[in-house]
C-alpha positions as CSV (number, residue, x, y, z in Angstrom):
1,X,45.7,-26.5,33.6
2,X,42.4,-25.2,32.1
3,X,40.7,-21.9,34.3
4,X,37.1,-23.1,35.8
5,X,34.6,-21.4,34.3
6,X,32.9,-19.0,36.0
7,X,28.5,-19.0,35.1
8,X,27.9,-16.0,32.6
9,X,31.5,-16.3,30.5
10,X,30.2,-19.0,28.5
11,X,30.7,-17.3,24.8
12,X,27.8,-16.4,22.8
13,X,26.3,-19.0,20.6
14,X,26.0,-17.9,17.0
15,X,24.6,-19.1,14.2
16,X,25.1,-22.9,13.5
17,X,27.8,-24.1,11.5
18,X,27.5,-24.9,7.8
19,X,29.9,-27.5,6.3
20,X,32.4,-27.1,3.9
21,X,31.0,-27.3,0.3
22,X,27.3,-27.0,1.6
23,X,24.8,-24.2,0.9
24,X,23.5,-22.2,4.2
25,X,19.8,-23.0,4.3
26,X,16.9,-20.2,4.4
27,X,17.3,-19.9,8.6
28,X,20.7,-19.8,8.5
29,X,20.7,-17.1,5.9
30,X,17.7,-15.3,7.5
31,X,19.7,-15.0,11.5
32,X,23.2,-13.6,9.7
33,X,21.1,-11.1,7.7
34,X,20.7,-7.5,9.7
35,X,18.6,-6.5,12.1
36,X,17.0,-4.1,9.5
37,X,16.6,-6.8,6.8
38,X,14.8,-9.1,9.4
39,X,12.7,-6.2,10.3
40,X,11.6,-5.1,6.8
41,X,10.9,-8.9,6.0
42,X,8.4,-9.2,9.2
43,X,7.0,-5.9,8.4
44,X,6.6,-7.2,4.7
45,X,5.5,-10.5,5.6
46,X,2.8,-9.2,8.2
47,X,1.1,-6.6,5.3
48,X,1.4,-9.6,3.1
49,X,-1.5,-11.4,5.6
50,X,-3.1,-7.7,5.7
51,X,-3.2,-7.5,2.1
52,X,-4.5,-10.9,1.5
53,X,-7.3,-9.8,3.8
54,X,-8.3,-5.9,3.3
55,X,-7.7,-6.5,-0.6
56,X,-9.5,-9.4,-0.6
57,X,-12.7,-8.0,0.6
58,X,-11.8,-4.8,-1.7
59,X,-12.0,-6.9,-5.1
60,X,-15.3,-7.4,-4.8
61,X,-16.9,-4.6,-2.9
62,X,-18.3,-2.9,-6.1
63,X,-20.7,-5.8,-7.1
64,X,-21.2,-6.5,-3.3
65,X,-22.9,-3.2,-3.1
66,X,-24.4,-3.9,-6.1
67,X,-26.1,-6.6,-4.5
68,X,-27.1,-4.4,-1.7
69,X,-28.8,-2.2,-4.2
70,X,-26.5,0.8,-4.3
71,X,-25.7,2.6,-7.6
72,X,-22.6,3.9,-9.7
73,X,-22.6,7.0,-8.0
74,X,-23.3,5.5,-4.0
75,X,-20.2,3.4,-5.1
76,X,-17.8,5.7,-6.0
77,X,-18.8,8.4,-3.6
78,X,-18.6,5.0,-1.1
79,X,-14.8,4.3,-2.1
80,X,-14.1,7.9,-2.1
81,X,-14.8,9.0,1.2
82,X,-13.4,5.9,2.5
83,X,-10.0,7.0,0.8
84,X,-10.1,9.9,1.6
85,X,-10.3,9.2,5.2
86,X,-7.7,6.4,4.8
87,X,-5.6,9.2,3.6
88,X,-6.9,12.2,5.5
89,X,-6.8,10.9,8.8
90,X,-3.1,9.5,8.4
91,X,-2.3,13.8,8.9
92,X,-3.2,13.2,12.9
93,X,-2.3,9.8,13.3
94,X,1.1,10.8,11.7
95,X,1.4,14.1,13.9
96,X,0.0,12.0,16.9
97,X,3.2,9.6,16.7
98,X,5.4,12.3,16.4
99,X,4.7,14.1,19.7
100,X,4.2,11.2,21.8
101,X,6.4,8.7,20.7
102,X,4.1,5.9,20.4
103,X,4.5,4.6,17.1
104,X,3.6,0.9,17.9
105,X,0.6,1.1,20.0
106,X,-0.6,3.7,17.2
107,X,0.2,1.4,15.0
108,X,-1.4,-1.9,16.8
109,X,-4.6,0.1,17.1
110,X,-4.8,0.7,13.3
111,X,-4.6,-2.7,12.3
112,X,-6.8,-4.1,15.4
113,X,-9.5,-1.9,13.5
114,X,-8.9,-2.7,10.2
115,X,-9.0,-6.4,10.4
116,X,-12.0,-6.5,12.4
117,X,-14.1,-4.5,10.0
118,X,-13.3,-7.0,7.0
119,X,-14.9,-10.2,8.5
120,X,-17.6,-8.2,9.5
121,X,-18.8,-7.7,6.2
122,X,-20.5,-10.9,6.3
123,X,-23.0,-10.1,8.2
124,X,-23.8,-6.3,6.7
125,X,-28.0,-6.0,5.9
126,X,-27.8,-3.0,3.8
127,X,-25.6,-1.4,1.8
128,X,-25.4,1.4,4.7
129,X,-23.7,-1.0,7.3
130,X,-21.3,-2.3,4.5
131,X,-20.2,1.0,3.6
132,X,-19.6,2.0,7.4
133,X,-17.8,-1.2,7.8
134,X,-15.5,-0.3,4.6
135,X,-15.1,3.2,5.7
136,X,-14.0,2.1,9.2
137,X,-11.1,-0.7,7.0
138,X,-9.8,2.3,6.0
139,X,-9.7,4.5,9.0
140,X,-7.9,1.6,10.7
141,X,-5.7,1.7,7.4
142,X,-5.4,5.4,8.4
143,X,-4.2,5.1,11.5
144,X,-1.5,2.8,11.1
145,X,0.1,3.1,8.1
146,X,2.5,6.9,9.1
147,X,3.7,5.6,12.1
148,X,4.6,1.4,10.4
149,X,6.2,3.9,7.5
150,X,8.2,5.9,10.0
151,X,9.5,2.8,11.8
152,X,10.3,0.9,8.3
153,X,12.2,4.0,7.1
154,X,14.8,3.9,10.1
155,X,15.7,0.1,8.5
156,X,15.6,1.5,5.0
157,X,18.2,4.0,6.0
158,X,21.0,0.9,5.9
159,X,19.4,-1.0,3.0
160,X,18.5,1.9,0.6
161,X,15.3,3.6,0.8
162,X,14.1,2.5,-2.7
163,X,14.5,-1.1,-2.2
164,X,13.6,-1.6,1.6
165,X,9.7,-0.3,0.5
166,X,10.4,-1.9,-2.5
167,X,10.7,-5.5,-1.2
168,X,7.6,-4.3,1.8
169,X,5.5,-3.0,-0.7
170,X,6.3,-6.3,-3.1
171,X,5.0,-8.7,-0.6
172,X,2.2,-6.3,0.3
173,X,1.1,-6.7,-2.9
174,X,1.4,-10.5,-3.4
175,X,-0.6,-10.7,-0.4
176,X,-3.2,-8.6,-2.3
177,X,-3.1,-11.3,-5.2
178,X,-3.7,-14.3,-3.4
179,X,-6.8,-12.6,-1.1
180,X,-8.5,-12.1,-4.4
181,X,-7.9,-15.2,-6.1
182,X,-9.5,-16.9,-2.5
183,X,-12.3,-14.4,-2.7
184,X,-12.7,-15.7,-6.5
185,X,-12.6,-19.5,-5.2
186,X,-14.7,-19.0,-2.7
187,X,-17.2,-17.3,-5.0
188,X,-16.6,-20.1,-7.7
189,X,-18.0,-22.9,-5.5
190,X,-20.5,-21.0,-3.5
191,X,-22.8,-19.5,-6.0
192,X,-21.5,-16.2,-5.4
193,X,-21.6,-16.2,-1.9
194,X,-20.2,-12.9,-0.7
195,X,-20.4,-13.4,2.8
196,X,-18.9,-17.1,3.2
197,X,-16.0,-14.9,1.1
198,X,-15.8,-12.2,3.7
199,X,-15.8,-14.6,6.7
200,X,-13.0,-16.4,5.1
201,X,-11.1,-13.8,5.6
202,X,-11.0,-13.6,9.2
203,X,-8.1,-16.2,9.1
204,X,-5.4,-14.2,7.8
205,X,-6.9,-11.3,9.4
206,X,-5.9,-13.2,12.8
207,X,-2.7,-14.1,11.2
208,X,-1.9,-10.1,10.6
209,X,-2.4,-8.9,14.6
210,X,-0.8,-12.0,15.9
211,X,2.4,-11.1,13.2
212,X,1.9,-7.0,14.5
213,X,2.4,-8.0,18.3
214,X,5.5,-10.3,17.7
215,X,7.3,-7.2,15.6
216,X,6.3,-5.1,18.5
217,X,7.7,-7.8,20.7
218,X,11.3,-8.4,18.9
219,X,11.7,-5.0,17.3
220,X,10.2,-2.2,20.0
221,X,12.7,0.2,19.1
222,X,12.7,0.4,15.5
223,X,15.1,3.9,15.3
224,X,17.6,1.9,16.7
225,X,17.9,0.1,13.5
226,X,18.9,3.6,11.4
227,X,22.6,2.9,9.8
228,X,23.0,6.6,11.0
229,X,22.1,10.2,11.2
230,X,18.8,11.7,9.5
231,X,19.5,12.5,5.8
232,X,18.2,16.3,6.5
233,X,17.9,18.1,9.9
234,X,15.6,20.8,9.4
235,X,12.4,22.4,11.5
236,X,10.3,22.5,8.4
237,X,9.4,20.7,5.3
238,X,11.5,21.9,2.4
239,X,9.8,22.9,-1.0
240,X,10.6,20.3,-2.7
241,X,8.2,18.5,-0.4
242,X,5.1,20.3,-2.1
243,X,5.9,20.5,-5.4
244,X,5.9,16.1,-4.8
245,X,2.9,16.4,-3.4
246,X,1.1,18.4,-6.0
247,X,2.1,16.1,-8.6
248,X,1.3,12.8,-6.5
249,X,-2.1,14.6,-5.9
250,X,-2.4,15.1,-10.0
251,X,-1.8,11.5,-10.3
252,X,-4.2,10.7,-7.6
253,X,-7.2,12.4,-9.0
254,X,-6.7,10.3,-12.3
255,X,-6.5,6.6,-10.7
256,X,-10.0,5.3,-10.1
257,X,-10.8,3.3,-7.4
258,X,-10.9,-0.2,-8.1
259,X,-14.7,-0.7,-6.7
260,X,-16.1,1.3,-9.5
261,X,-13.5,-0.7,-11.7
262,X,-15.3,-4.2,-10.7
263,X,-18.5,-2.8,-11.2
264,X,-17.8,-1.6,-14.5
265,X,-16.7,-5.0,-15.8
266,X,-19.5,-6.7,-14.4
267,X,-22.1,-4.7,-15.2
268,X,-21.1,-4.3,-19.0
269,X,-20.7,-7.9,-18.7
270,X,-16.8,-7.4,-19.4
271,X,-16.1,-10.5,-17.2
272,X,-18.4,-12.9,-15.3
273,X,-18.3,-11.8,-11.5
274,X,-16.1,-14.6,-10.3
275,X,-13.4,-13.4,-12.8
276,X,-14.0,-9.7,-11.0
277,X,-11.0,-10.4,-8.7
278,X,-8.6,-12.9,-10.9
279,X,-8.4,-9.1,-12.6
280,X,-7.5,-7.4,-9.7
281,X,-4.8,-10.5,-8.7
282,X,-3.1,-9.6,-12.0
283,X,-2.8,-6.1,-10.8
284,X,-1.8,-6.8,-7.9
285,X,0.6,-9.4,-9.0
286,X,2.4,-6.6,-11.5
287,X,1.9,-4.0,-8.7
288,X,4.3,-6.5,-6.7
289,X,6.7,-7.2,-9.5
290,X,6.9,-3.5,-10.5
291,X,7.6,-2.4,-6.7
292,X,10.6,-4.3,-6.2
293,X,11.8,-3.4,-9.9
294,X,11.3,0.3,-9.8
295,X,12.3,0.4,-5.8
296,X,15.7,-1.0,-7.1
297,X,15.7,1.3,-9.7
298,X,14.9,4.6,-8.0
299,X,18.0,3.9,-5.3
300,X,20.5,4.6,-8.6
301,X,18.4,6.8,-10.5
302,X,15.9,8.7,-8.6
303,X,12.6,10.1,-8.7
304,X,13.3,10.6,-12.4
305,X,11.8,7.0,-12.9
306,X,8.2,8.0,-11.6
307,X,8.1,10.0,-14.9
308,X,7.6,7.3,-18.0
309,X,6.1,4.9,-15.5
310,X,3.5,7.9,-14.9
311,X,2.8,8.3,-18.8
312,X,2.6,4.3,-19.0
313,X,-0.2,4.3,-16.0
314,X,-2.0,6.9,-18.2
315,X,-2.8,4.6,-20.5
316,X,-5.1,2.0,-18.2
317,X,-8.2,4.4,-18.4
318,X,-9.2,4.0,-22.7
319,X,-8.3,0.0,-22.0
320,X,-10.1,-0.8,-18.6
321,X,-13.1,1.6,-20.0
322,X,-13.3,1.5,-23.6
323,X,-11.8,-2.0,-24.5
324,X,-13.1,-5.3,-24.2
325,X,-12.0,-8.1,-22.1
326,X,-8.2,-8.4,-23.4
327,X,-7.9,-4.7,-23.4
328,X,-9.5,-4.2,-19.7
329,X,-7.1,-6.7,-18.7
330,X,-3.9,-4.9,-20.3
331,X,-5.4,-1.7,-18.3
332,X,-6.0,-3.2,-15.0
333,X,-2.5,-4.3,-15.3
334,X,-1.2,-0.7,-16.1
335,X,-3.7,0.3,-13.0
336,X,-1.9,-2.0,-10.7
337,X,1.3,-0.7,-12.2
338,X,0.7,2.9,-11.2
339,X,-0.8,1.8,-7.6
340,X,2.4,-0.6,-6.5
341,X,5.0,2.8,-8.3
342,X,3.0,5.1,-6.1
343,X,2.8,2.5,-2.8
344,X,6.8,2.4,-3.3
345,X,7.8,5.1,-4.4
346,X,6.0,7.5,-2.4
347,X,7.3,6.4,1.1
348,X,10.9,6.5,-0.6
349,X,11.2,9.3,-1.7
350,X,9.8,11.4,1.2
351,X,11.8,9.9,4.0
352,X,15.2,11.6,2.9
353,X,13.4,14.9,2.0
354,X,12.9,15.4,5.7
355,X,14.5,14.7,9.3
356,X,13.5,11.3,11.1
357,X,11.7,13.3,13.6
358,X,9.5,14.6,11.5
359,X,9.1,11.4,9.3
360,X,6.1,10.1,10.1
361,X,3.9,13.5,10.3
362,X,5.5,14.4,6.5
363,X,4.2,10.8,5.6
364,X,0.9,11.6,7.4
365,X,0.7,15.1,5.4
366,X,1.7,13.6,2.1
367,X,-0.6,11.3,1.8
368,X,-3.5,13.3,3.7
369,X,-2.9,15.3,0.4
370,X,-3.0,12.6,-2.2
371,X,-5.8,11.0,-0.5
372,X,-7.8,14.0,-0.9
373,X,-7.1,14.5,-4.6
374,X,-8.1,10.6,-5.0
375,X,-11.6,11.3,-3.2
376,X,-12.2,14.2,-5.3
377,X,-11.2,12.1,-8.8
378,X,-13.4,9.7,-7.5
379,X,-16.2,11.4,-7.4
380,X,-15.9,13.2,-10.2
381,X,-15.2,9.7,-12.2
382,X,-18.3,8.5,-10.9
383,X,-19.9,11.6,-11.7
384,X,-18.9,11.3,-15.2
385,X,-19.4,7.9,-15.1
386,X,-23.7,8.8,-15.8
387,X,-22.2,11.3,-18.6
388,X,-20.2,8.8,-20.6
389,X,-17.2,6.4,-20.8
390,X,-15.2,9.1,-22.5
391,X,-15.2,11.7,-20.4
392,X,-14.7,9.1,-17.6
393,X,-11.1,8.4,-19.3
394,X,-10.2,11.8,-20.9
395,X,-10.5,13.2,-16.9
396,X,-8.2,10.1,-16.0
397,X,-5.6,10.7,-18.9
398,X,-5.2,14.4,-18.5
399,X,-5.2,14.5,-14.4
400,X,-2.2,11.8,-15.0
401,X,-0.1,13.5,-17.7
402,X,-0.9,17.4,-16.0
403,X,2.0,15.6,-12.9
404,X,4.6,15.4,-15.1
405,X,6.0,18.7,-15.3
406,X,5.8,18.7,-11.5
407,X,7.7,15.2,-10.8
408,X,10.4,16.9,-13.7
409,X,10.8,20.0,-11.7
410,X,11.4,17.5,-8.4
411,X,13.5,16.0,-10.3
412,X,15.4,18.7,-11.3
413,X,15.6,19.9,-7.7
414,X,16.8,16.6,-6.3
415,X,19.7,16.2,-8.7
416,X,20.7,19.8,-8.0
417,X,22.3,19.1,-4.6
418,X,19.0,18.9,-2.1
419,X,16.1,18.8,-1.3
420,X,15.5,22.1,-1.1
């Protein structure tokens, strides 16, 4: 005779059955998969929404503030203090996580601010308000980004650092080809309206908080999902560290900032404005591609991979400033190359280089460095820019090729037992 059951015993339902010879469908394969591949995926898709927003509006900031009336120079200096306080400010927001434990409302806050600011651009008067409202997208940038990297390293722990910010950064960066190409649509049929573009954006901008407060609702405890101990327990940041950072800073300094990109191909009438940001979708596009390629590839080789794909980025400055339309395209590819390597990369190869406690202020640091280096190439690009087109691109080769020798001497150290 069968025991009554008693309320509470029933067992556990699982995930639904699949039948013999038939294939489990996307759900099914998406509730077996671990805690720390759902996570990364909800992280990834929710930066894909953000992308599609922020790099939306930032494909066609340069001629907007063209429009506006500001210069070569107001532009660059524009996109390099805003970097520089994307990556500045990420030092305290970093720390700030660190000592108080409160990654996610750190991290809500950031992107609260960031995807306000982009809509808003519709309504900026003067090149003045626009370049506040820009500057504030990347203070919000700022202030989430260390402490979303320090949760997403706790899954990447189980799934391989390389390819867990691989596959994030991947559909990060598809989300920052489609915002374009709407931005370009939108601009198509609109006679170059550049507000009716910035106001479309609001949609996936409202898509990206709503996908930030269901993570935080399913996922509050993110270290939980760590496959185990810290790689490195240690009360400081080793040297390795630095010698990373100084290289990543070289590499910096050379990229320029797409803004002054844009403007450049529209004002030498490289491309008609509307195909401004197809260019930057392409980038974007092989920035996505190359992030889940070289993520892959850095979890069985190492950092040793950042070196040829450093001298390949190089080469974007004589195309994108000296070539004409085929060759700017080939460049902004290589451009979008070097910024999806970096996006990837970066956050990968820090996290084991120091404890988990630590993570998010050594992410904070890092790129407070690298930001600052870019700020600095940036305005001396635009400086340069009123000089000529070649000293503009023999800056940006030279600042590229002076990291090697530093990412070969991490390399060195990293295969010699440490990150010492």
């Amino acid at each position: 005779m069968a025991e009554p059951r008693v309320p509470g015993d029933e067992p556990e339902a699982g995930p639904a059955p699949v039948r013999p010879g038939s294939r489990p469908g996307p759900w099914q394969r998406l509730r077996a998969a671990s805690p720390a591949l759902r996570f990364v995926l909800l992280v990834g898709v929710m930066s894909f929404f953000a992308d599609f927003t922020y790099e939306g509006s930032r494909s066609v900031i340069g001629p907007f503030l063209g429009t506006l009336g500001a210069g070569a120079l107001a532009i660059s200096v524009i996109s390099g203090l805003g970097e520089f306080l994307g990556y500045g400010l990420r030092l305290f927001s970093g720390r700030g996580a660190d000592r108080t434990g409160r990654y996610w409302p750190i991290t809500i806050s950031g992107y609260v601010v960031q995807m306000a600011a982009v809509p808003l651009l519709a309504l900026a008067g003067s090149w003045q308000v626009a370049a506040v409202l820009i500057i504030a997208e990347r203070v919000g940038k700022a202030t989430r980004n260390p402490p979303r990297d320090a949760m997403l390293s706790h899954a990447a722990a189980e799934m391989g650092y390389g390819w867990a910010f691989g596959v994030h950064e991947a559909l990060d960066q598809f989300g920052a080809l489609f915002g374009p190409l709407l931005v370009a649509l939108v601009l198509a049929v609109s006679n170059h309206d550049y507000r009716l573009a910035f106001a479309a954006l609001a949609v996936p901008a409202v898509v990206t908080v709503s996908l930030v407060l269901v993570a935080r609702r399913f996922f509050p405890q993110p270290r939980d999902l760590s496959a185990g101990p810290a790689e490195v327990s240690t009360t400081g940041l080793p040297r390795v560290f630095w010698v990373y950072l100084a290289g990543a800073a070289l590499a910096a300094a050379g990229l320029a900032d797409f803004p002054l990109i844009a403007f450049h191909l529209s004002a030498a009438r490289i491309v008609s404005e509307p195909v401004v940001p197809v260019f930057y979708a392409v980038a974007m596009a092989v920035s996505g591609t190359g992030s889940l390629i070289f993520g892959r590839l850095f979890d069985r080789a190492g950092i040793g991979v950042l070196i040829p794909l450093t001298v390949a980025g190089a080469a974007y400055a004589p195309l994108v400033f000296l070539g004409g339309t085929w060759a700017a395209l080939a460049g902004v590819a290589l451009w979008g190359l070097a910024m999806g390597v970096q996006e990837s990369i970066i956050p990968a190869a820090v996290a084991p280089m120091v404890s988990a406690d630590r993570r998010a202020s050594a992410y904070g640091l890092f790129t407070g460095g690298y930001g600052t280096a870019w700020v600095l190439g940036s305005v001396l690009i635009g400086l340069l820019f009123g000089v000529s087109l070649g000293a503009v691109t023999a800056f940006a080769v030279v600042a590229q090729l002076a990291a090697i020798p530093l990412l070969v001497a991490v390399r060195r150290r990293t295969t010699a037992g440490g990150p010492g």
